[in-house]
C-alpha positions, 0 to 999 in steps of 0.5 A: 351553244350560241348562236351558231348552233341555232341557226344551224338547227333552223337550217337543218329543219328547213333542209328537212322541210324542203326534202319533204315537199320535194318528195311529196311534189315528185309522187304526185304524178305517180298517182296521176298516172294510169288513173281511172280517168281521161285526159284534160283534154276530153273536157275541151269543147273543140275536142271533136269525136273519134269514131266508134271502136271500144264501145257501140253507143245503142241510145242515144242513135244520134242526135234526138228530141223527146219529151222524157226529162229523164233520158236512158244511155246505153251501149254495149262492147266485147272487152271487159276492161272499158269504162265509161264518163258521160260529160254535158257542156255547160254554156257559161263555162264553154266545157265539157263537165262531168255529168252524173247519172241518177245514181250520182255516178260520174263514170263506171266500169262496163265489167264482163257484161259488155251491156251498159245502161243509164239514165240521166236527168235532163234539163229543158232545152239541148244537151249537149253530151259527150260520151267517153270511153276509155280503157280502164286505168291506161293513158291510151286512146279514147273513144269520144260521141256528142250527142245532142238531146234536146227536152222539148216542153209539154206545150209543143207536146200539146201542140203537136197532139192537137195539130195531129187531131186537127189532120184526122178530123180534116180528113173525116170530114173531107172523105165520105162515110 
């Protein structure tokens, strides 16, 4: 038992070793795939959007802006087998990131309802999102919508108000009683 026998046994456990990270490189696809998730690709800015055909987006109807800091996305579809991710670009990065309802949901099931509402916190300023619905657990096409949403603050708010009661006062002054 010298030491050829020694290095024998290092060579039979880095044999071993070698065998074991073979094995766990090769399943790690086999999880990958039809996961409940959509491809890479739907986070990549110059990805365009598809038309409509899994899901009817109700809210948002296009492109909108609003006061509310909290925002209400819905849509409907017939199958019971789509789920939905909802992604807001992120300036810094120049992507598409995962965005979470007020839930702390990143994506969902539909299910047998065919209805889906959620709302999601909005910052100051456009949003640009991007809604993605896919069949669950399939590598098959995706639908994709961008929208932008744009919060507007309180000031233009009051602005408009005040521009608003400015009009109506201009015209009870100008048309006689």
């Amino acid at each position: 038992m010298g030491q050829g026998f020694t290095e024998m046994y290092k060579r039979f456990w880095a044999a071993i070793l070698i065998c074991i990270i073979a094995l766990l490189a090769m399943s790690v696809p086999v999880f990958a795939s039809g996961s409940d998730s959509p491809g890479a690709y739907v986070y990549d800015r110059n990805t365009t959007p598809t038309e409509q055909y899994y899901v009817t987006i109700t809210r948002p109807d296009g492109n909108e802006n609003t006061f509310k800091k909290t925002y209400l996305i819905c849509g409907k579809t017939d199958r019971d087998d789509i789920s939905i991710k909802v992604l807001i670009f992120n300036k810094d990065r120049g992507r598409y990131e995962d965005f979470r309802n007020i839930d702390g949901d990143a994506g969902w099931e539909i299910g047998s309802s065919g209805i889906f509402m959620k709302e999601f916190q909005l910052s100051p300023g456009a949003n640009r999102l991007r809604i993605v619905a896919y069949k669950t657990a399939s590598d098959e096409k995706v639908q994709i919508s961008d929208y932008t949403i744009t919060v507007l603050e309180e000031s233009i708010k009051d602005k408009i108000i005040n521009s608003a009661w400015r009009i109506t006062r201009f015209f009870d002054q100008l048309l006689p009683k």
